[in-house]
N, C-alpha and C positions, 0 to 999 in steps of 0.2 A: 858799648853794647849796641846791637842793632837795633832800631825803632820798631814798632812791634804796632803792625796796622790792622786794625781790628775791625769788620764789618756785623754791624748789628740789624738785620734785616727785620727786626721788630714782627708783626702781625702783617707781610705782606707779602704780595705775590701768587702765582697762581703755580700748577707743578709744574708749564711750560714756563712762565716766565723764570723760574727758580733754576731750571737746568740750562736754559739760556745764560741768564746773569754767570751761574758758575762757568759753565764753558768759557765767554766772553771773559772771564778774568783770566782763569787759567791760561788762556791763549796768549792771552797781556802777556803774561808774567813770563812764560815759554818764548816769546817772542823782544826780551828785554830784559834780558837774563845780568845787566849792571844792576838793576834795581834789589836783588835779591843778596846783592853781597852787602846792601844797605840796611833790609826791614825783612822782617818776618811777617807769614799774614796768618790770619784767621777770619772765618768767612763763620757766620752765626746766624742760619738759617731759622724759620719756623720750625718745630718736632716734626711737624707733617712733609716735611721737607728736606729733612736730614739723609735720608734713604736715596732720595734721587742725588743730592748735592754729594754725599758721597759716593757716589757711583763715579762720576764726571770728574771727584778730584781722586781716587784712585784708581781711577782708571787712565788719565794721563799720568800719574807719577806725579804731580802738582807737589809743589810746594808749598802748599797751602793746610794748615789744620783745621781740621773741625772743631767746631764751638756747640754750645745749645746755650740758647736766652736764659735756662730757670732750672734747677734742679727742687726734691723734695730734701724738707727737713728732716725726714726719715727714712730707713734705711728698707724697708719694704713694708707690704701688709695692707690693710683694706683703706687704702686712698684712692680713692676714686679721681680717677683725671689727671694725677701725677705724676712723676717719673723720677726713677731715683737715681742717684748720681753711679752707683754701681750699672744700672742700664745704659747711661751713658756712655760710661767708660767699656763695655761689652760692645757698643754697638761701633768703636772706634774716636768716639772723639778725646779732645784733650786740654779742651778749654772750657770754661763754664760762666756766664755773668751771674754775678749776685747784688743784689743790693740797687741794682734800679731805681732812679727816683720813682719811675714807672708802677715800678713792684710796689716800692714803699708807699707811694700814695693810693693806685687804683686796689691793692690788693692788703693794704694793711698791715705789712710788713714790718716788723723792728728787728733792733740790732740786733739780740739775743735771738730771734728766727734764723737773720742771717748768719748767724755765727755757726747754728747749729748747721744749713746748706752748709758752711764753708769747711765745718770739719769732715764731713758725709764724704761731699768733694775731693779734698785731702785724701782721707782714708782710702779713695780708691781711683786716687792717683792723676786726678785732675786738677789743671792749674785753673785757680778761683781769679777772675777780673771782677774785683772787688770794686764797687760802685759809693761814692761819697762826695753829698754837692749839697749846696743851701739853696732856700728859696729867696725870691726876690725879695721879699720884704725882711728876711733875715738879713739882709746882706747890707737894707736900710735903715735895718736897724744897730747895726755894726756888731750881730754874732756869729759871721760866717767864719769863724775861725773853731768858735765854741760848739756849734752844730756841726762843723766835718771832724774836729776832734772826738766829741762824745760816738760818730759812726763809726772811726775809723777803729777807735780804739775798745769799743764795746761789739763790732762787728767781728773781729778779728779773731780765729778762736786760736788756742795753746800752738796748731799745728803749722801756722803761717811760717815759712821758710820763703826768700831770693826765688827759688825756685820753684813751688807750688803758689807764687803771689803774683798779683798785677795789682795794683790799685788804679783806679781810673777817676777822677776827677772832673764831674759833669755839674758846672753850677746851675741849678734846675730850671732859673731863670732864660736860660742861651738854649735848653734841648728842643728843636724845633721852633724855636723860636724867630729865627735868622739873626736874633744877639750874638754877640760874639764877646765872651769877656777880654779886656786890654791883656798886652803881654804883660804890661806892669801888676794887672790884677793876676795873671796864670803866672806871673812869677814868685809873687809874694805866695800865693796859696802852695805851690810845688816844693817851694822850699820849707815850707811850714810842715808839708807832709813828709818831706824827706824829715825832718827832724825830729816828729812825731816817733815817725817808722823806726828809728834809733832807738824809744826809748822802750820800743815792742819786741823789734827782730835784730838779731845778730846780723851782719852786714848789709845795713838799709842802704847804702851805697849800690848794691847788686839788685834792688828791685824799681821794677820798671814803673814810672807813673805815666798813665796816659793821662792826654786830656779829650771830653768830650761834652761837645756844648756847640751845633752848627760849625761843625768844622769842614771848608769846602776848598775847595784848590786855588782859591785865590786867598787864602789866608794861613793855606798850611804854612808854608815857608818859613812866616812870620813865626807861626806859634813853634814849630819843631828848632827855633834858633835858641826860644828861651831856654834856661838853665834848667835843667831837671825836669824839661817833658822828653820821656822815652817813646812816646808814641801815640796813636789816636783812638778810640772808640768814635766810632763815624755810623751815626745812622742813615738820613734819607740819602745821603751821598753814596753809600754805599751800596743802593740798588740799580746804580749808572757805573754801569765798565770805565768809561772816561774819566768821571770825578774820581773812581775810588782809586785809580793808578794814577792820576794828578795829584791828587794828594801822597802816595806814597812816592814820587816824584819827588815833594816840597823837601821829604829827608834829607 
């Protein structure tokens, strides 16, 4: 399967700098058209952001989908500040993150929240890049297996298919951090998730695991060699034309 390179543009940017960034990729990618028979991309703009960033990538024809950071756990009605995963999917996009260390921590997030975004998702036909990663001192304490297993699989609702799934694999210790976990450590966990994912989804073999955790062009290579990474969620990296097509490169 192709590598599937994922940019998460977090809380940043301004609306120039945002149609900048998108142009500057799209042009990448129009101008380097080997790369494209290698990875898929997705570009995961602010909400405020979505509207220009698609303009720039349908309007060249890009190969590129659309993303949003955060959907609601419900399906419309008096949420103030929200946005539901059917506006999503209206406004054109086709990807969604959920489950954020980000979300989980700063927003207070659990599995059974996320499960519910992931069905909403589902239902109206967006592919959930499902987020699950330990923190440092879990990881010292030797439960980073039992902490991504209880998300991955309390995360996860009835509707998860190959094809409405991404799982992403962010140890929360590496996000921003400039850590970078060992191949040996992104190999043992990918493999754990692939085996997991067997005991959830009918052919866990066909869904993609990212990894993301300071992933930067001098280290993609390395991580896109081990076994069972399909691809990257990449934040700061991602708001550099250069880095984020260096790293879709390392594929």
């Amino acid at each position: 399967m192709k590598k599937l390179i994922a940019g998460n543009w977090k809380m940043n940017g301004t609306l120039e700098s945002a149609r900048a960034l998108a142009t500057g990729i799209v042009e990448a990618l129009h101008a380097d058209r080997d790369v494209l028979e290698r990875c898929d991309f997705v570009l995961c703009p602010p909400f405020l952001h979505l509207v220009a960033v698609r303009a720039i990538v349908d309007g060249a024809a890009s190969p590129i989908t659309l993303g949003a950071q955060d959907c609601a756990a419900t399906p419309d009605g008096a949420h103030t500040g929200d946005i539901s995963a059917a506006m999503l999917k209206d406004f054109g996009c086709g990807y969604v993150i959920l489950g954020h260390s980000e979300r989980r921590q700063n927003h207070g997030e659990t599995n059974q929240t996320i499960a519910a975004k992931a069905r909403l998702a589902h239902e109206n036909g967006l592919c959930v890049i499902l987020c699950v990663g330990e923190k440092e001192d879990e990881r010292a304490a030797g439960g980073e297996l039992d902490v991504v297993e209880n998300q991955l699989v309390q995360s996860l609702p009835p509707t998860a298919n190959p094809e409405n799934t991404v799982v992403a694999y962010e140890p929360v210790w590496a996000i921003g951090t400039g850590k970078t976990a060992t191949p040996d450590d992104v190999r043992a966990m990918h493999r754990f998730l692939r085996r997991k994912l067997g005991e959830c989804l009918a052919h866990p073999d066909k869904v993609r695991i990212l990894y993301g955790g300071s992933v930067k062009p001098d280290n993609a290579a390395e991580l896109f060699r081990v076994e069972n990474v399909d691809g990257a969620l990449i934040g700061g990296a991602s708001l550099k034309v250069d880095q984020y097509m260096a790293i879709a490169h390392g594929a």
